[in-house]
C-alpha positions in Angstrom: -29.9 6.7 14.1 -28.3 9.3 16.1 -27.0 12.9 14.5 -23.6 11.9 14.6 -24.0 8.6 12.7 -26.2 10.1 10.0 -22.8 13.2 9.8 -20.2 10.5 9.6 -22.5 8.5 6.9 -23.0 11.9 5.0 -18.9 12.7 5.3 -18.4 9.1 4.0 -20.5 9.4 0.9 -19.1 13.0 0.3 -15.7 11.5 0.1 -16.2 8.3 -1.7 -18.3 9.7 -4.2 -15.4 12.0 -6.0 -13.0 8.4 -6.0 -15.6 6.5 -8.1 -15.5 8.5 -11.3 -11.8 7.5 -11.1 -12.2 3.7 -11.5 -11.4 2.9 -14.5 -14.1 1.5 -16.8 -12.3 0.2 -19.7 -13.8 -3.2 -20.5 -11.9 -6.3 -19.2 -9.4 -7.9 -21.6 -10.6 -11.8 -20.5 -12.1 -11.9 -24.1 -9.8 -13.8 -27.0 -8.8 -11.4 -29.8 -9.6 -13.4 -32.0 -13.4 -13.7 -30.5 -13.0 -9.7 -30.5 -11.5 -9.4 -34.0 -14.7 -11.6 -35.3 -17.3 -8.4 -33.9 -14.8 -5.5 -35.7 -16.2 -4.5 -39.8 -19.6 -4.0 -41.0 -22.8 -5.1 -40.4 -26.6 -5.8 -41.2 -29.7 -6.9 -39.1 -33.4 -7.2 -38.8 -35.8 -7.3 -35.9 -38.6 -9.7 -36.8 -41.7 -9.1 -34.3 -43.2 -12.2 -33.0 -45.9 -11.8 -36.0 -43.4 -11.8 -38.6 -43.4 -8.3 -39.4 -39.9 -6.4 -40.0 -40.2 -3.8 -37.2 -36.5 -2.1 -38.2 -33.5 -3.0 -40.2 -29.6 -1.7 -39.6 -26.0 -1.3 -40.7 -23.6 -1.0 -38.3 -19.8 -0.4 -38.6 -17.9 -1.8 -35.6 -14.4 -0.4 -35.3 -11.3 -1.9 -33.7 -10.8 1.4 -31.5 -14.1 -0.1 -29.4 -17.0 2.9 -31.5 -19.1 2.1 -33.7 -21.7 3.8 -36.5 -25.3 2.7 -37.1 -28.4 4.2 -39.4 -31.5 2.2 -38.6 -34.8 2.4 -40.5 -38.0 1.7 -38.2 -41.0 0.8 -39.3 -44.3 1.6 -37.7 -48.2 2.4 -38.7 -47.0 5.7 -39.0 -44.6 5.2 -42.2 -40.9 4.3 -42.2 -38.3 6.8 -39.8 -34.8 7.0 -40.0 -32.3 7.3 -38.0 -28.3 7.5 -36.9 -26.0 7.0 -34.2 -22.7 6.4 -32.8 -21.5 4.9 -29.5 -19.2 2.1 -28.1 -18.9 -1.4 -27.8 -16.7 -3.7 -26.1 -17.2 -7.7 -24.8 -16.4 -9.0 -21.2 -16.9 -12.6 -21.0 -19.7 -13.5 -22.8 -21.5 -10.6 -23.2 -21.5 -8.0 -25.9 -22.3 -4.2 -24.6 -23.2 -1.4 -26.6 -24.1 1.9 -25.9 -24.9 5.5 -27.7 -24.4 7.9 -25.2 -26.2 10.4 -26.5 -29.5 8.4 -26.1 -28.6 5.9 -23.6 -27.4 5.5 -19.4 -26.8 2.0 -19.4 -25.6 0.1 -21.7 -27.2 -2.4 -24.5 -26.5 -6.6 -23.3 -26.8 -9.5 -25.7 -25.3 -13.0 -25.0 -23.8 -13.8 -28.4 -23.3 -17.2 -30.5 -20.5 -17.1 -33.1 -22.5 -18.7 -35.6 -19.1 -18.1 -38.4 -17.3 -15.5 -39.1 -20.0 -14.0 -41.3 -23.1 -14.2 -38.8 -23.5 -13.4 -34.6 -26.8 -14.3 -33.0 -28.0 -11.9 -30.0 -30.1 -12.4 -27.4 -30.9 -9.2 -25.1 -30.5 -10.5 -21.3 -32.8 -8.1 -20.3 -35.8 -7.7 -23.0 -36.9 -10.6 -25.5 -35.3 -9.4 -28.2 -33.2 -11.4 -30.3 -31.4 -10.8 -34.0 -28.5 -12.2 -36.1 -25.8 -9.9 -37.6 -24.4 -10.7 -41.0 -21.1 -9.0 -42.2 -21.5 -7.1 -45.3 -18.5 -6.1 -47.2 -18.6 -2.3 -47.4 -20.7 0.5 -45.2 -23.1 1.2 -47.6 -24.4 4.7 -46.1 -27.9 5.4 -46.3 -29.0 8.5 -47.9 -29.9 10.1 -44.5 -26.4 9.9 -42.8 
């Protein structure tokens, strides 16, 4: 590649660069709201490893405004660790994202099966990892939060 190709190429990518922090990433409105309205309240879960052994349990509180809370409790060989955390959460298609920020680039992706209005399954679409939400009726806070 000559000099002046690889100048024009840098030039372009200097001025494309600034215009994709303007597209807008507010997630796709092609999902029901009454699909969407099924994900808003509060939550609990369990990760079963494939040995049968609770590796963490949750409760999450989905809001209608797209955030959400969580505390998690893990449990390891090394005792039982706590912890908190907030983030977003939207659907496009059918997908469920979620993502903290905080801790996180990308975002979480599960495929999800309304199983009724009280219980979502989730499967990860990129780590075998899969889990069923039940709605609880009130956020019952852990200590810790």
């Amino acid at each position: 590649m000559n000099k002046t190709k690889i100048v024009l190429t840098l030039i372009l990518v200097m001025v494309l660069q600034p215009s994709c922090s303007t597209i807008d990433k507010s997630p796709p409105k092609d999902v029901p709201e009454d699909i969407r309205r099924i994900f808003i309240g509060t939550w609990e879960g369990e990760y079963v490893n494939n040995e049968g052994r609770t590796e963490r349990t949750w409760i999450q509180k989905r809001s209608a405004d797209g955030t959400y809370s969580i505390a998690f409790v893990h449990y390891t060989a090394k005792g039982v660790r706590k912890t908190k955390g907030r983030g977003k959460w939207w659907l496009e298609g059918d997908r469920f994202y979620e993502i903290s920020p905080d801790v996180m680039k990308k975002p979480d992706v599960y495929q999800f099966e309304i199983l009724s209005e009280d219980e979502i399954r989730f499967k990860s679409v990129e780590k075998d990892y899969e889990f069923i939400d039940k709605r609880v009726e009130t956020f019952r806070e852990p200590a810790f939060i």
